[in-house]
C-alpha positions in Angstrom: -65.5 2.0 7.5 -65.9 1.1 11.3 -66.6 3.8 13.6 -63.3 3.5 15.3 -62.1 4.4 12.0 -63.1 7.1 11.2 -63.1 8.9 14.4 -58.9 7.8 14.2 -59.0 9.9 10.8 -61.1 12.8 12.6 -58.1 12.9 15.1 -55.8 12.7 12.5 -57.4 15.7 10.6 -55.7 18.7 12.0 -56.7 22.0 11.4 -52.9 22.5 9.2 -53.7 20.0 7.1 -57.1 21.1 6.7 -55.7 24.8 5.7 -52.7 23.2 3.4 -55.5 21.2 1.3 -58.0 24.1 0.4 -54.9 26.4 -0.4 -53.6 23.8 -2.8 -57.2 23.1 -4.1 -57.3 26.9 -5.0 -53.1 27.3 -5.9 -52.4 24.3 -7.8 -48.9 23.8 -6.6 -47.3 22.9 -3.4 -45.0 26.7 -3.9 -48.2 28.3 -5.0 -49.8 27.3 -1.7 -46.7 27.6 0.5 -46.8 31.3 -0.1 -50.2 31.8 0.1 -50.1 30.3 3.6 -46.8 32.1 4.8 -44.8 29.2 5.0 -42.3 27.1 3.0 -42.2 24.6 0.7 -40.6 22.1 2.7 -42.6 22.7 5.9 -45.8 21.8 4.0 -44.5 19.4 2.4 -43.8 17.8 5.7 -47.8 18.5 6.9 -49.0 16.3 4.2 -46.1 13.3 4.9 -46.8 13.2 8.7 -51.0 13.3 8.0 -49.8 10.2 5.4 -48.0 8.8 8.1 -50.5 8.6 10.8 -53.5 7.8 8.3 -52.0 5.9 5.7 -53.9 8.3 3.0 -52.0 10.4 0.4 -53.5 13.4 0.1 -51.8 14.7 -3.1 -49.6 12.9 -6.2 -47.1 13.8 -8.4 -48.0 14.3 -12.1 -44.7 14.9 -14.0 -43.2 18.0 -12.7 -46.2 19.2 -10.3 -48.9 17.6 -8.1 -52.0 17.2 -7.8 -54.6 16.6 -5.3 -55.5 12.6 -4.9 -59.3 11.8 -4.8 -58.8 11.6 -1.1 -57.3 15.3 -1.4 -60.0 16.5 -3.2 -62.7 14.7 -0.2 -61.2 16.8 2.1 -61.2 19.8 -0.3 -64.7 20.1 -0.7 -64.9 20.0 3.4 -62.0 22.3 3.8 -63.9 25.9 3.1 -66.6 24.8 5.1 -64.5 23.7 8.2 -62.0 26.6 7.6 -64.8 29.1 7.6 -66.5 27.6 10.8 -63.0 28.0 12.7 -62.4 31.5 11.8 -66.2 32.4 12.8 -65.6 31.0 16.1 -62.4 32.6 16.3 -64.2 36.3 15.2 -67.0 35.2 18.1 -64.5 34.6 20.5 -62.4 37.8 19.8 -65.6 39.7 20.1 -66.3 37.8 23.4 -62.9 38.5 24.8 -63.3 42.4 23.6 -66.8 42.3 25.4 -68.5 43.2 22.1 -71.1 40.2 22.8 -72.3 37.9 25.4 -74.8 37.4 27.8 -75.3 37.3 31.3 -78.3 35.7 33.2 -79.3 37.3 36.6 -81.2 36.4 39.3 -81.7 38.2 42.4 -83.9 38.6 45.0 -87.0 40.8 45.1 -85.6 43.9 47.4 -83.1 44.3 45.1 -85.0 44.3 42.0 -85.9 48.5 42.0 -82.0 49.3 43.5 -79.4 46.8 42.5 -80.5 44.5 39.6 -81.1 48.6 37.9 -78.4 49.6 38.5 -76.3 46.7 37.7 -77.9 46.3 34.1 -77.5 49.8 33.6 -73.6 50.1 33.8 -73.2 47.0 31.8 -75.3 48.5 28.9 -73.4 51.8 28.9 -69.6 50.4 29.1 -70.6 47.1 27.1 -73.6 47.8 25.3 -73.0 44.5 23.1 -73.5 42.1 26.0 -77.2 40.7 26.9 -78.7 40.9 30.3 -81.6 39.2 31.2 -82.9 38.8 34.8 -85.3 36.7 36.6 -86.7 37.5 40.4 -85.9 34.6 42.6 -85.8 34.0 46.2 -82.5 32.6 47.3 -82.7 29.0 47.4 -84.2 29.7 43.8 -81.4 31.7 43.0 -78.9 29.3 43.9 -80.1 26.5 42.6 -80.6 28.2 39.0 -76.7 28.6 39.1 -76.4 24.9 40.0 -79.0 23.7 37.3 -76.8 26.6 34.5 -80.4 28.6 34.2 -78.3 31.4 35.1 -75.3 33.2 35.8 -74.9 35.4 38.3 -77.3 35.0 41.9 -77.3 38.2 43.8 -78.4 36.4 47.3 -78.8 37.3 50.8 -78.7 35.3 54.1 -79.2 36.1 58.0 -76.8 35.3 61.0 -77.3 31.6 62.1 -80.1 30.6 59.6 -80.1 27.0 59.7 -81.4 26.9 56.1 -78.5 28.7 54.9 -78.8 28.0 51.1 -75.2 28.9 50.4 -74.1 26.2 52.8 -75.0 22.7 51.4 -76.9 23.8 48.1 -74.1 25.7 47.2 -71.7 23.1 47.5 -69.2 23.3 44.5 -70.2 26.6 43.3 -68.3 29.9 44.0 -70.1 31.9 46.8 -68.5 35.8 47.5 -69.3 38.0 50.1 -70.7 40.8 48.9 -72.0 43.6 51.4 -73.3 43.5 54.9 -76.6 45.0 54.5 -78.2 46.8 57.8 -81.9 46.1 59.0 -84.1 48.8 60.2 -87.3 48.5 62.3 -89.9 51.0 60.9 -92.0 52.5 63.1 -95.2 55.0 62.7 -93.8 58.9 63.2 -95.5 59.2 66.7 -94.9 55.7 68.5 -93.1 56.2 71.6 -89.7 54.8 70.3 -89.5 56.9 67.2 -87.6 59.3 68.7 -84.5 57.1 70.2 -81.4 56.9 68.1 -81.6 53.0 68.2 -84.7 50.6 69.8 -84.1 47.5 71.2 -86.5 45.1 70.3 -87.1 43.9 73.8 -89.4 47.7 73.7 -91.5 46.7 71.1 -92.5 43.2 72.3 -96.4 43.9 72.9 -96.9 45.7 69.2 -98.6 44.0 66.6 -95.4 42.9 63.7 -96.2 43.2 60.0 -93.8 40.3 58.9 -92.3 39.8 55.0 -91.2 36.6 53.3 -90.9 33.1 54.5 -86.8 33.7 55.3 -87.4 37.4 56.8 -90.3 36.0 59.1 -88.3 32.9 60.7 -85.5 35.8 60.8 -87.6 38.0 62.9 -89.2 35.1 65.1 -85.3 34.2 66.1 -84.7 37.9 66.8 -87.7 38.4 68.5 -86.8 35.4 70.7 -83.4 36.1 71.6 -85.2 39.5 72.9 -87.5 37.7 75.3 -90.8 37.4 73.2 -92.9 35.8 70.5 -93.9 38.4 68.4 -97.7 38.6 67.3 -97.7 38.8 64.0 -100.6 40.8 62.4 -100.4 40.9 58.4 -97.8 39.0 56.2 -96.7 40.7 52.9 -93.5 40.7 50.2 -94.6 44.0 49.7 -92.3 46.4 51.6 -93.8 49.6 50.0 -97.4 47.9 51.4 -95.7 47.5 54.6 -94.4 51.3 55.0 -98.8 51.6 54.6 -99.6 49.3 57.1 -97.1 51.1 59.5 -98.1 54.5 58.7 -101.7 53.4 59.5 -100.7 52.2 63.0 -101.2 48.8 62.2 -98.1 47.5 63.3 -94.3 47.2 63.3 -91.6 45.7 60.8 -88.4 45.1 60.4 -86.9 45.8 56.9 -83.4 45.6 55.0 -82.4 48.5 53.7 -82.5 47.7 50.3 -86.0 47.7 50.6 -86.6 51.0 52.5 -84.2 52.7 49.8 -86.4 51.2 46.8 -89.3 52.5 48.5 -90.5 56.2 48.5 -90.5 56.8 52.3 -93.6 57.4 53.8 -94.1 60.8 55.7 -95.8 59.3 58.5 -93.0 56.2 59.6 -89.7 56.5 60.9 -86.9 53.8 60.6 -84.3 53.3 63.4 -81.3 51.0 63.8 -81.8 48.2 66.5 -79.3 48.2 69.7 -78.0 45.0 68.4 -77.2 46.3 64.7 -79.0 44.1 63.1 -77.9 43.1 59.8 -77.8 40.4 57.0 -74.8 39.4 54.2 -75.5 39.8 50.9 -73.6 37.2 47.9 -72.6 36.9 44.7 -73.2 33.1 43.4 -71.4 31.9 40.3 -70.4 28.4 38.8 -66.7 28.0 39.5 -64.3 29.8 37.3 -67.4 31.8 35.8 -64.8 34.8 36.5 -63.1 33.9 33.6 -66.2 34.4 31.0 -65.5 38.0 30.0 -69.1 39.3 30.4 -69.1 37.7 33.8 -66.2 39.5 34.6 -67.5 42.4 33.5 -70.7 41.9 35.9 -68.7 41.2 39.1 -66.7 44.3 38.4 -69.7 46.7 37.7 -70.9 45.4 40.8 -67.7 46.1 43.1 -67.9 49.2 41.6 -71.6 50.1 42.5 -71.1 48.3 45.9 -68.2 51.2 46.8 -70.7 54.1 45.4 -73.4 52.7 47.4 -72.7 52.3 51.0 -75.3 54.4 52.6 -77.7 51.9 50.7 -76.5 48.8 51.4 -74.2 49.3 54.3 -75.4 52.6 55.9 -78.5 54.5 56.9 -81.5 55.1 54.2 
């Protein structure tokens, strides 16, 4: 038989038919079967004319009073458990997807929020659906969103700064589903006893012959435009991803930063710094990346929700002081 066949008989093969075959396999009789299906007679009858029809293949014969199952009948028999079983597994799977008791969700986010967030996040899902899996992987942004693009994960908790020319969610993100999330503050951090530390808010333009303690690629080229639009170049000391190495460095009179507040709430604040808002309010959006219609997964779902919900319990980290 040609391939074109028999993908025309796959076609033809409905999942009816399928059910109609095994129950007469296992009933004997076309009224035996009808009831052990829930239909009648005649309607099952009319399943196995219109597969006949479209196929050319009788699936049962008459033997004096009764039928029985042709050899063709009794090919898809043997098939018919295995296929029926399969369909009702997937079905169970799927109930128990839609009912959240199973699934998975694959998070990425960046590094700030990995001891405030991401913990938080994976806690609530665990406690209102403890039968769905979260795993999560630390990525910087452009990472993040192109793991969404590439279906290595999910969900992409991202961030990105006023103007940034290498916006990731611009371009890269092109066809996938990009929410605002939060607006999330950034703080300068300054030792206890520098001359500023006791203003309400510092303008940058004040702190434009200290030494700058600067953090990732992105938060550095941030700082240098900031910096900029304030009048100076800032000279940048010591580069680390490390924000609780950075409240150190500024405790130790080593220099200034400039950090989100994600970070300074992650960290245990060291006695000896102070963090103050700048005069311009400095701040940068945070975003939720998913593939398109990803909404409609229900552990998905269930993410974005638990993650409204934490964003509304957690303004004073996110969109307020620390």
């Amino acid at each position: 038989m040609s391939d074109a066949s028999t993908e025309a008989l796959a076609d033809a093969i409905e999942l009816q038919t399928v059910r109609v075959v095994r129950a007469i396999a296992e009933h004997r009789t076309l009224t035996a079967a009808a009831a052990a299906l829930g239909y009648s007679q005649p309607a099952v009858s009319q399943q196995l004319r219109r597969f006949e029809q479209r196929t050319g293949v009788a699936l049962v014969e008459r033997v004096g009073r009764g039928i029985r199952l042709t050899e063709a009948g009794r090919a898809l028999a043997r098939h018919a458990h295995a296929v029926a079983t399969s369909l009702e597994a997937a079905a169970g799977e799927l109930a128990a997807l839609r009912g959240l008791r199973a699934g998975r969700v694959r998070l990425v986010a960046f590094p700030s929020a990995s001891p405030s967030l991401v913990p938080r996040l994976i806690a609530a899902l665990t406690a209102s659906h403890p039968g769905v899996e979260v795993t999560y992987v630390e990525a910087e942004p452009p990472e993040a969103v192109a793991a969404v693009r590439e279906d290595r994960a999910d969900l992409a908790i991202t961030f990105s700064y006023p103007g940034d020319r290498n916006d990731p969610h611009r371009e890269s993100a092109r066809g996938l589903e990009v929410r605002s999330y939060a607006h999330e503050p950034m703080r300068l951090v300054l030792p206890g006893d520098h001359p500023a530390a006791g203003a309400d808010v510092v303008s940058l333009a004040e702190l434009g012959d200290e030494p700058w303690i600067a953090g990732c690629p992105r938060c550095r080229g941030h700082l240098l435009e900031l910096c900029a639009e304030a009048g100076f170049s800032p000279r940048i000391a010591f580069e680390t991803d490390n924000f609780v190495a950075v409240e150190g460095m500024v405790a130790q009179g080593l220099g200034v930063a400039l950090l989100p507040a994600l970070a300074l709430a992650a960290a245990p604040r060291h006695p000896a710094v102070v963090t103050r808002p700048t005069d311009h309010g400095d701040e940068r959006s945070l975003h939720l990346v998913t593939a398109r219609g990803a909404e409609r997964v229900p552990a998905i779902a269930a993410a974005l929700a638990a993650l409204a919900v934490l964003r509304e319990g957690a303004a004073t980290t996110i969109d307020g002081d620390v």
